[in-house]
Every structure is written in structure tokens, then in C-alpha cells.
C-alpha positions as CSV (number, residue, x, y, z in Angstrom):
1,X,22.7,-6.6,7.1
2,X,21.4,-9.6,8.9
3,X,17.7,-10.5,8.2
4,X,15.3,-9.9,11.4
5,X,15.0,-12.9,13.5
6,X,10.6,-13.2,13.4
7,X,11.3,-12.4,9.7
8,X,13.6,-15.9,9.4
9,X,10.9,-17.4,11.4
10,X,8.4,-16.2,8.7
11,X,10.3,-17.7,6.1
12,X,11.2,-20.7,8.0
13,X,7.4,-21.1,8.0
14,X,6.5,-20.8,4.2
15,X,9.6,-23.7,3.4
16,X,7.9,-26.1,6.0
17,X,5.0,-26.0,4.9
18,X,5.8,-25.9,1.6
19,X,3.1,-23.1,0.6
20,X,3.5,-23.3,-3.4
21,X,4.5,-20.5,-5.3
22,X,1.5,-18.5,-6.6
23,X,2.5,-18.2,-10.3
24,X,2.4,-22.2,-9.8
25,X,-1.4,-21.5,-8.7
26,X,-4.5,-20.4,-10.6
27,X,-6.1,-17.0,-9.5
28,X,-8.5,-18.1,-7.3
29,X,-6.1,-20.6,-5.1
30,X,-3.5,-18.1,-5.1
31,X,-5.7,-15.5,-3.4
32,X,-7.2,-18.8,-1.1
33,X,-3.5,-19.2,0.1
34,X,-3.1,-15.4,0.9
35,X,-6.0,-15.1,2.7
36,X,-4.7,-18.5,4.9
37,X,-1.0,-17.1,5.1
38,X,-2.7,-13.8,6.6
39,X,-4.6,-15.3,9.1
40,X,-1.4,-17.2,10.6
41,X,0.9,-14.1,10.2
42,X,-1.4,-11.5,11.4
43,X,-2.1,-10.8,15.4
44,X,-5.9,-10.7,16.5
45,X,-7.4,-7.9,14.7
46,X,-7.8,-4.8,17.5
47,X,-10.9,-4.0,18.7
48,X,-11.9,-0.2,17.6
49,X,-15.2,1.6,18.1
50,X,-16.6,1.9,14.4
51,X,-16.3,-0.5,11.1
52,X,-18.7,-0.4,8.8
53,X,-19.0,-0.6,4.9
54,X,-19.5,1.7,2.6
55,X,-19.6,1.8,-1.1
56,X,-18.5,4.9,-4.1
57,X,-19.6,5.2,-7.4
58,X,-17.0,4.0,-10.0
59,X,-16.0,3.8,-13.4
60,X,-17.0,0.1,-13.7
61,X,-19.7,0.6,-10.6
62,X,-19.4,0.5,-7.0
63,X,-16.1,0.2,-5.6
64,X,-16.7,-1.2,-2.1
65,X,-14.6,0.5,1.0
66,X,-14.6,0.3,4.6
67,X,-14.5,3.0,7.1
68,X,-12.0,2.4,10.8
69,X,-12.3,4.9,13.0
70,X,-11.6,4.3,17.6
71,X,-12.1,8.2,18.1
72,X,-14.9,10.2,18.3
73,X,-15.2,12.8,15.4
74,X,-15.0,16.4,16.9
75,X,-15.1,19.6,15.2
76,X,-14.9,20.3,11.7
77,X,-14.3,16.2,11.4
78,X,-11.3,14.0,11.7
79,X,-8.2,13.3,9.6
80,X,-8.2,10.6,6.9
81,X,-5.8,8.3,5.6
82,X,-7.3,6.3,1.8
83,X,-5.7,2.7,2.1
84,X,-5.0,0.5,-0.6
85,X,-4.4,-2.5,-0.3
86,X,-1.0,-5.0,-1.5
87,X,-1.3,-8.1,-3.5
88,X,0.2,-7.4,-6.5
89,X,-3.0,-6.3,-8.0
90,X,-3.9,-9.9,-8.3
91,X,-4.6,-10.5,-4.9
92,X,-5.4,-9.1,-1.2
93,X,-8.7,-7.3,-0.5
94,X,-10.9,-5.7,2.6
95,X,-10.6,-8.6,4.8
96,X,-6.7,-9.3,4.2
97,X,-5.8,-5.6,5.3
98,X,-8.5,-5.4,8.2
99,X,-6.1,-5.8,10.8
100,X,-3.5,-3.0,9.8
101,X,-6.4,-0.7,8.9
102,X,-7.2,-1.2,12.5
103,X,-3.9,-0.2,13.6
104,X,-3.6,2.8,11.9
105,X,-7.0,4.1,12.8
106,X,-6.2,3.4,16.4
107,X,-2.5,4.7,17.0
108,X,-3.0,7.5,14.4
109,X,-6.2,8.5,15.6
110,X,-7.3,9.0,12.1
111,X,-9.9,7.8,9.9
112,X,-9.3,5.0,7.8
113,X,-10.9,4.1,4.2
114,X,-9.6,1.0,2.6
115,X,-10.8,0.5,-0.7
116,X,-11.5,-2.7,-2.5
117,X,-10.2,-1.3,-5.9
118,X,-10.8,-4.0,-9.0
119,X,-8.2,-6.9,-9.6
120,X,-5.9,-8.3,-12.5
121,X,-6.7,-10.5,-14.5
122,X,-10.1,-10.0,-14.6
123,X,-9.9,-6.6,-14.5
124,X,-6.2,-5.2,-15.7
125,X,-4.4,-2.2,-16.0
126,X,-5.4,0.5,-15.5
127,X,-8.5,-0.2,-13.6
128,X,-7.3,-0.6,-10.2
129,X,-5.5,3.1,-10.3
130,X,-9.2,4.4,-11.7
131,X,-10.9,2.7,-8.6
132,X,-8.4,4.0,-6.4
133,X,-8.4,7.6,-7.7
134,X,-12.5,7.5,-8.0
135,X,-12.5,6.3,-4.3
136,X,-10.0,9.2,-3.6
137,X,-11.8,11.9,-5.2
138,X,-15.5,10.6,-3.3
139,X,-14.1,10.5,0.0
140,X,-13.4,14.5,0.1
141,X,-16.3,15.1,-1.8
142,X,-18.5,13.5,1.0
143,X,-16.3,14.6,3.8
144,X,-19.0,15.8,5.6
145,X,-21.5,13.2,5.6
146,X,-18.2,10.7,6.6
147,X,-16.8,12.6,9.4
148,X,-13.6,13.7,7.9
149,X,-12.2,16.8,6.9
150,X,-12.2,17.7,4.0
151,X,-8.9,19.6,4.3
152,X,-6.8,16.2,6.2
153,X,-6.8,13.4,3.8
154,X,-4.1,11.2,2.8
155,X,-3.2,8.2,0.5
156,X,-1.2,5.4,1.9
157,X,-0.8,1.7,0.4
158,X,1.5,-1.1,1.1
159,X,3.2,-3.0,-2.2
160,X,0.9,-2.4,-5.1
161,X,-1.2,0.1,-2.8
162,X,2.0,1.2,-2.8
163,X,2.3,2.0,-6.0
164,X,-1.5,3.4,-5.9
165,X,-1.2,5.4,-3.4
166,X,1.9,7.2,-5.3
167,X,0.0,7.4,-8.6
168,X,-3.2,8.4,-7.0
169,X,-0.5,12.0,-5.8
170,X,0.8,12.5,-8.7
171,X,-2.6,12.4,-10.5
172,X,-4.1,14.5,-7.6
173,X,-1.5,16.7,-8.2
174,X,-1.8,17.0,-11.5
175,X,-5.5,17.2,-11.5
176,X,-5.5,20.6,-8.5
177,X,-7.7,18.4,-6.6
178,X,-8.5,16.5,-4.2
179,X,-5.7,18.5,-2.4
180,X,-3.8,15.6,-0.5
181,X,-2.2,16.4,3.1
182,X,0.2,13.7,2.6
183,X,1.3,10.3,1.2
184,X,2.8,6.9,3.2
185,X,4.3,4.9,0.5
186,X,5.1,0.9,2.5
187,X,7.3,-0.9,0.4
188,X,5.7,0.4,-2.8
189,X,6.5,-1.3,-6.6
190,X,7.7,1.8,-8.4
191,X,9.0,0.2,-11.3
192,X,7.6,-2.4,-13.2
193,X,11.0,-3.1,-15.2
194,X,13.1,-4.9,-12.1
195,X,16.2,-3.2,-13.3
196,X,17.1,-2.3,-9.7
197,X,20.1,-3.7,-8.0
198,X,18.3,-4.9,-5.1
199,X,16.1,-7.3,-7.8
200,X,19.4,-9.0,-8.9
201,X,20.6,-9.3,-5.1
202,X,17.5,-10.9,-4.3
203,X,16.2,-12.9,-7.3
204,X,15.1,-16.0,-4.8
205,X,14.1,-13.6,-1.8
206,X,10.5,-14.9,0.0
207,X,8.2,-14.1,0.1
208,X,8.4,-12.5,-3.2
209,X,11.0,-14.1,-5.7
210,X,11.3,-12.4,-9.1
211,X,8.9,-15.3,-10.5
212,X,6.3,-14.2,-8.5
213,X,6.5,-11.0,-9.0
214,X,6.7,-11.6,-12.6
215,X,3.6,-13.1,-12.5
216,X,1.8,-10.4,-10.7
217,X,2.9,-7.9,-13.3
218,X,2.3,-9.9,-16.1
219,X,-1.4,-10.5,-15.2
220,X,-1.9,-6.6,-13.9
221,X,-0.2,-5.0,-16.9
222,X,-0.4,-7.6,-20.0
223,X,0.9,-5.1,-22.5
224,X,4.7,-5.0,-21.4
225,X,4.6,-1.6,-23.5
226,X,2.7,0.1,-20.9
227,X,5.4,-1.3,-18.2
228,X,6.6,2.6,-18.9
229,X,3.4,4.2,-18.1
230,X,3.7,6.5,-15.3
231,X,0.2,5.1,-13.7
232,X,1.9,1.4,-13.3
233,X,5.6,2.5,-12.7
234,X,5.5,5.7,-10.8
235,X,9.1,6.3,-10.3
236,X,9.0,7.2,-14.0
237,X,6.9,10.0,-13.8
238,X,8.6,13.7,-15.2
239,X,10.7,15.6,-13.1
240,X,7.7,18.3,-13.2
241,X,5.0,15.7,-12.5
242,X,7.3,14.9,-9.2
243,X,7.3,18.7,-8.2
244,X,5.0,20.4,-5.1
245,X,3.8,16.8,-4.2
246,X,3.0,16.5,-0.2
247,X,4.7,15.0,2.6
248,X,6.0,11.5,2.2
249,X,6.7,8.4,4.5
250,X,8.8,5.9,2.5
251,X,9.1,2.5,4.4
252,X,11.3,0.0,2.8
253,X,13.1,-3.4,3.5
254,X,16.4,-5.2,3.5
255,X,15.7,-7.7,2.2
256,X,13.1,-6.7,-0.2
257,X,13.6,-6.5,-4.1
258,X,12.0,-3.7,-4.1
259,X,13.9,-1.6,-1.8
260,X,16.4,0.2,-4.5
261,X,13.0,1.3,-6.5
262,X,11.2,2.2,-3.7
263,X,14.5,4.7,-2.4
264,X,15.0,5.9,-6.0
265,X,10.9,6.7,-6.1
266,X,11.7,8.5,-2.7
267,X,14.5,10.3,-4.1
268,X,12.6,12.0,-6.9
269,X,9.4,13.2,-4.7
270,X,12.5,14.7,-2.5
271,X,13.7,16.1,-5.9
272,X,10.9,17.7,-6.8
273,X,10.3,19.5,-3.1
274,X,8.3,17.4,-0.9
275,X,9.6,16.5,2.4
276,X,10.3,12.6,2.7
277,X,10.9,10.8,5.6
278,X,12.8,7.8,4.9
279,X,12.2,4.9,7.6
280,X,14.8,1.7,6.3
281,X,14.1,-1.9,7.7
282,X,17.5,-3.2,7.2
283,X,16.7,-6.4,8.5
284,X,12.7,-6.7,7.1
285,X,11.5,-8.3,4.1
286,X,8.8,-7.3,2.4
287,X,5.2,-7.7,3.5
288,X,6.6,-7.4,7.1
289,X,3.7,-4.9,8.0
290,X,1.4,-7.6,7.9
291,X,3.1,-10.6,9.8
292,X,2.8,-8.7,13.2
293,X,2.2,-12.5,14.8
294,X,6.0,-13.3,14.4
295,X,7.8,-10.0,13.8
296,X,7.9,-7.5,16.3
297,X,9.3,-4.8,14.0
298,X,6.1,-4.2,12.2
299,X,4.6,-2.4,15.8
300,X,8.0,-0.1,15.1
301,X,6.7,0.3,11.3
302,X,2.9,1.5,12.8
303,X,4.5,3.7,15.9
304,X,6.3,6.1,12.3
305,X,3.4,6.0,10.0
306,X,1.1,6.9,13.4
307,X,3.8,9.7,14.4
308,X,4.0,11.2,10.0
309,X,0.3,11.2,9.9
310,X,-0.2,13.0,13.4
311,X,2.5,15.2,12.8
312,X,0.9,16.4,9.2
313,X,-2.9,15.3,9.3
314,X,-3.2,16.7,13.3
């Protein structure tokens, strides 16, 4: 493999300006330097015809979301795609994710919700996979009053909304409802134990070296015991837990640690029945979605995940 010229430049980047680690960071200057690294890696955010903010009732109280939607709503309403956001769990939120919400609402044609689940530390394991499957469960309920049918709805994350969005299935799943028309899974952590060879390949990889991600897990989940629960490392769900879950778009990376755990989590929701649709970036590394500025592959990334969801939410 040879690693994606605008994703050299995007490292090249991060090394010249010597952006610091974040387990090197507190909290709230790790998130401070996300928000800036976002800004510089992300194209102009698209101009659609509806954003707004909404809020739905949570565990641990409202669990703000936004609403993207460039279509009119006809008929009995339109698709919907849930989108949670990556960070690790630690960091990321509305505003980092506004631009690809954007995309997806405007090439899909869909309806997006992103949901501004709670974060580690303050607020650890499992509370962001409650906020995302209480956001879930509200956005069919009120289909109606949002414009979406009830009938088209879909998860989709990138990294640890990855990882939601997979959890948020299997617990659908497992719950009969809400009835999920399918699931895009973007470079998704799928195991919490980094026993995958592409973690050993890639121990120093940026943007995400294994002492970062470390760190992310550590503060998300800080009972390593519970490294093994299903709700923080999906790909260890049952074989029956895996079976009748819906369509799947698995985008991974090259160059991405999390690329073997990511294909093995694809493997078992292919095991189990579902259709999966595998879409490999050899030459990508992980986050590439969201550095659109330098690296032209992530309009290829948004052309597959707008073809899946027409294909099964149309």
C-alpha cells in the first residue's frame, strides 16, 4: 500500500506544527485543539436549506441534536440517517461534524440527526451509548412532527460513532424496535483490546498512535473489565446478537489501526446475514472523512455512503 498523497500532506501538517499529542493535554485543551485541527482540515461547510437544533429527553436530561436536511419533505416524510459523532468519546461534538452532516444530507438526500451524546471523563461508559440509543429511539417516535419516516431510519458514526452506531443495532435489534433500515459503520473502534494486527503494524500511525488511543479508552471505559462488554467493543457481541441485523456500509483505512477490527466487526454482521458492503481506503488513514480540505478521497468516501443510503433508505 502507499499512503494517499493529501493524507501525507495531513500528517506533514500535524509534525510542522508540532500539534501535541492529546493524552499529553488536559480535557479541555485536547478538545480546543480538535476543534482548531477541524477547522484547517475541513472544506467550507455546504450551504443546505434547513439546520436547526433540536433537543430529546435523556437519561441524564436533554441530549441536544441537530437536524440537516437540502430537500423538501414529500409524502409520508423523508429518510433519516442518526449521526454520531468520533472523538474517542472524549472529544468532537455538533460543531466538529457539521460539515460532514452537511454532506450527507445533501448528496443522500436524507435527513440528518447528529446527536451531541455525553462525554468521558465527565461522563463515562456507558453513558454515551445510553444518549445515543435514547436519541435513536425519540427520533422514530417523533417521526412525524420531524419530517422523517418512521419506516427509513439509519444509524451511522465515524470512529467512536462508529462504534455507537453498531451498538445502537445490535441493541435495536435486540430490543424489536426502533426497526433500523440500515447502518454505515466509518472507521468504527470495535474492539477496545488492540489485539488486532493492524494495531501492532501501526503503533506510531497519526493521527491516532496507540498512546492516544489508549488514552481515549482509558478515560471512556475506566474499568478495563468492562473492555469486554459488548456496548464498548461491539465486535464481541454473540454470534446470535450479530444475526438479522440490516444492511451495512463498512468504510475502513490503510493506514488506520483500526482497520483489522473494523473488517473482523464486518465479517460477523456478514456472518450473521446482513448484507455488508465493504468500501477499503488502502491508502487513507483514519479520520480521513473529515479532512476534505487536503484529501480528495473523502468526496469518494461521501459519493458510497450517499449511493448505500439511497439504495436502502430510497
Amino acid at each position: 500500500m502507499t499512503l494517499d498523497a493529501g493524507a501525507q500532506q495531513v500528517i506533514d501538517l500535524i509534525v510542522e506544527n508540532e500539534r501535541p499529542r492529546f493524552e499529553t493535554l488536559s480535557v479541555a485543551e485536547a478538545r480546543d485543539v480538535y476543534r482548531a485541527s477541524r477547522e484547517a482540515l475541513q472544506p467550507d461547510p455546504r450551504a443546505i436549506a434547513e439546520v436547526r437544533d433540536l433537543a430529546a429527553p435523556g437519561p441524564a436530561g436533554p441530549i441536544p441534536l441537530r437536524l440537516y436536511r437540502d430537500q423538501p419533505v414529500a409524502g409520508a416524510g423523508q429518510p433519516a440517517v442518526v449521526f454520531y459523532h468520533g472523538g474517542g468519546w472524549v472529544i468532537g461534538d455538533l460543531e466538529s461534524h457539521d460539515g460532514v452532516c452537511r454532506e450527507i444530507a445533501h448528496r443522500a438526500g436524507v435527513t440528518v440527526i447528529a446527536v451531541d451524546y455525553r462525554l468521558a471523563p465527565e461522563h463515562a461508559f456507558p453513558a454515551a451509548v445510553d444518549d445515543a440509543f435514547a436519541a435513536t429511539k425519540w427520533v422514530v417516535d417523533n417521526a412525524d412532527e420531524l419530517g422523517v419516516d418512521a419506516a427509513r431510519v439509519s444509524v451511522a458514526g465515524d470512529s467512536a460513532g462508529g462504534n455507537l452506531a453498531a451498538v445502537v443495532a445490535l441493541m435495536a435489534k435486540e430490543a424489536g424496535a426502533p426497526r433500523l433500515q440500515s447502518q454505515v459503520l466509518i472507521y468504527p473502534v470495535a474492539d477496545l483490546s488492540m489485539r488486532h494486527g493492524s494495531h501492532a503494524r501501526l503503533v506510531e500511525q497519526l493521527p491516532i498512535p496507540r498512546t492516544t488511543l489508549s488514552w481515549f479508552y482509558e478515560l471512556y471505559v475506566p474499568n478495563r473489565a468492562q473492555y469486554e462488554d459488548w456496548r464498548a467493543s461491539p465486535a464481541l457481541a454473540t454470534a446470535a446478537q450479530f444475526k438479522n441485523l440490516p444492511p451495512t456500509l463498512l468504510i475502513t483505512a490503510g493506514y488506520d489501526p483500526l482497520g483489522d477490527e473494523g473488517l473482523e466487526l464486518g465479517e460477523k454482521i456478514a456472518a450473521g446475514g446482513a448484507e455488508v458492503e465493504g468500501a477499503r481506503f488502502d491508502g487513507q488513514i483514519h479520520g480521513f472523512l473529515t479532512m476534505a480540505r487536503l484529501i480528495d478521497e473523502a468526496n469518494d468516501a461521501f459519493d458510497r455512503i450517499a449511493a448505500f443510503l439511497k439504495r436502502h433508505n430510497g
